[in-house]
N, C-alpha and C positions, 0 to 999 in steps of 0.2 A: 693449650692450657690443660694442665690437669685436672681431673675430676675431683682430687680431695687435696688438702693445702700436704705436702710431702713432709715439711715439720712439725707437722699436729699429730699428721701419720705417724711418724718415727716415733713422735712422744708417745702416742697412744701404744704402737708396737709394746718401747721398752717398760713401761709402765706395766703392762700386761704379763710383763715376761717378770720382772721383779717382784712381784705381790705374791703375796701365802694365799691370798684368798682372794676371790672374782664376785661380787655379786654383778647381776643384770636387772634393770628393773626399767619399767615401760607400758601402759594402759593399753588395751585396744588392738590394732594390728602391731603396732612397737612392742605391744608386752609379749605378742607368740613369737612374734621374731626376736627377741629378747630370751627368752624360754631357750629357744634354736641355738642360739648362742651361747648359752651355758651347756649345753652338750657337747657344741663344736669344741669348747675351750676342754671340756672333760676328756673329748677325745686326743687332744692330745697331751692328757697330764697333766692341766691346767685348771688348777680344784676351784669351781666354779658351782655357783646357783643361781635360778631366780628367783628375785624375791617381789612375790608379789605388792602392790603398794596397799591394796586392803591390811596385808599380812605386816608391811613394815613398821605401820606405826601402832602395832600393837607388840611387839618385840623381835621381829626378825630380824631387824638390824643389829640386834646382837651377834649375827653368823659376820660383819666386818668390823675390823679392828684397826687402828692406827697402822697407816704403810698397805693398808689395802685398796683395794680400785672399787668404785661403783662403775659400773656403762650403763648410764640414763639414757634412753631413745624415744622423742616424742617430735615429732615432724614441725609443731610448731612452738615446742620450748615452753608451752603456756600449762601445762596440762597440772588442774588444780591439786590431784592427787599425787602428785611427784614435789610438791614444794616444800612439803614438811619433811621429806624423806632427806633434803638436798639439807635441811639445817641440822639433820642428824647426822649424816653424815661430814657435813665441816665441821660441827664439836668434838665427832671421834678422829680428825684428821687421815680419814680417806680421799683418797685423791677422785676426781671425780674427771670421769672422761664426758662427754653428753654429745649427742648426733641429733643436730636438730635443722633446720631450713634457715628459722629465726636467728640469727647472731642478737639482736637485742634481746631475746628473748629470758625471762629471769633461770631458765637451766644452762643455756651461755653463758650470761653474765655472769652465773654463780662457778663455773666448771673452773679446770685448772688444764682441763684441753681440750677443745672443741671441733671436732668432726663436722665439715658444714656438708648437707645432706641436697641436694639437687634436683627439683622431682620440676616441668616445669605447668603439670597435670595428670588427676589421675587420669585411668582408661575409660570410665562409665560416663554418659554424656549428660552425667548431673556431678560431675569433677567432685562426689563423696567420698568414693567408696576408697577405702589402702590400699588400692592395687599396686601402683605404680610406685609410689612410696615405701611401699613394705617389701617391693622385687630389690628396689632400691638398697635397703640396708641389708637386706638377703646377703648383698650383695659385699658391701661394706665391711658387714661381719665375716664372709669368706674370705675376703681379702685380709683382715686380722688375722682371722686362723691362720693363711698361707704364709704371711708375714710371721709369724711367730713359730710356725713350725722352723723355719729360716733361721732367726735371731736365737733361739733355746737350741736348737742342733737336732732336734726332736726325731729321732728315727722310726722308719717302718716295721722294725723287728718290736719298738715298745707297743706298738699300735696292734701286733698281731697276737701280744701278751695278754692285752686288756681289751680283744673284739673277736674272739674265739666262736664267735656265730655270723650267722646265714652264711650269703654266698662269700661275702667279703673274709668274712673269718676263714672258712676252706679255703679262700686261696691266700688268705694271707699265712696262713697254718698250713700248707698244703710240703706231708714229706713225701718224697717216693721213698719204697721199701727197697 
């Protein structure tokens, strides 16, 4: 059995690869693995933010536009500060990806493709804390990136245009004389 449904996946890939614009948005340990995720996506060309939900419902959802993607990620779908976000987003007809555990949850029911997320506890022996949960979409969301470097044709020569530091830039940069 696969860990994620393969046709939610594919949708999620092409949808990702289609959009002008990425927001990420997510509370908690979802919202910095959300954050992670808009870099991943910026690293490969893929014009991407997070938007925080404090920040959304006071105008930042103005940075998505009709034909663009939100990735909502909240482990149990419920999280009160993502609900308002999810009816602005269906009035501007953003397609809405969400990674959640809950399928009944109102950011499933609301999504247009759903990533079910599989944690089956965290690691601390009071099952609180986002350990496991948040290695989990780490993970989820590298697997996007990998997939979409894939599906856009994305090459290592663009990546060494736009990461011209540390060690990765020397060697992605790296001429002999």
């Amino acid at each position: 059995m696969a860990y994620l449904d393969e046709e939610q996946f594919a949708k999620a890939v092409e949808a990702l690869a289609k959009a002008e614009r990425i927001g990420t948005i997510g509370c908690g340990h979802s919202g910095i693995m959300c954050q992670h995720f808009a870099h991943l996506l910026c690293c490969i060309e893929r014009p991407a933010r997070f938007i925080s939900p404090a920040e959304a419902v006071h105008g930042a959802t103005g940075f998505l536009q009709k034909g663009d993607v939100a990735v909502f990620a909240s482990r149990g779908g419920k999280t009160k500060e993502l609900l308002p976000i999810i009816d602005i987003c269906k009035a501007k007809d953003v397609t809405i990806i969400s990674i959640t555990e809950n399928l009944e949850s109102p950011l499933a029911q609301s999504a247009d493709i759903v990533l079910k997320q599989h944690v089956n506890r965290e690691t601390d022996k009071y099952n609180s804390q986002g350990t496991t949960s948040s290695t989990a979409l780490c993970i989820i969301f590298h697997a996007l990136q990998t997939a979409l470097i894939e599906e856009t044709g994305y090459r290592n020569e663009q990546f060494a245009l736009i990461h011209p530091g540390g060690a990765v830039g020397e060697r992605l940069n790296h001429h002999s004389l």
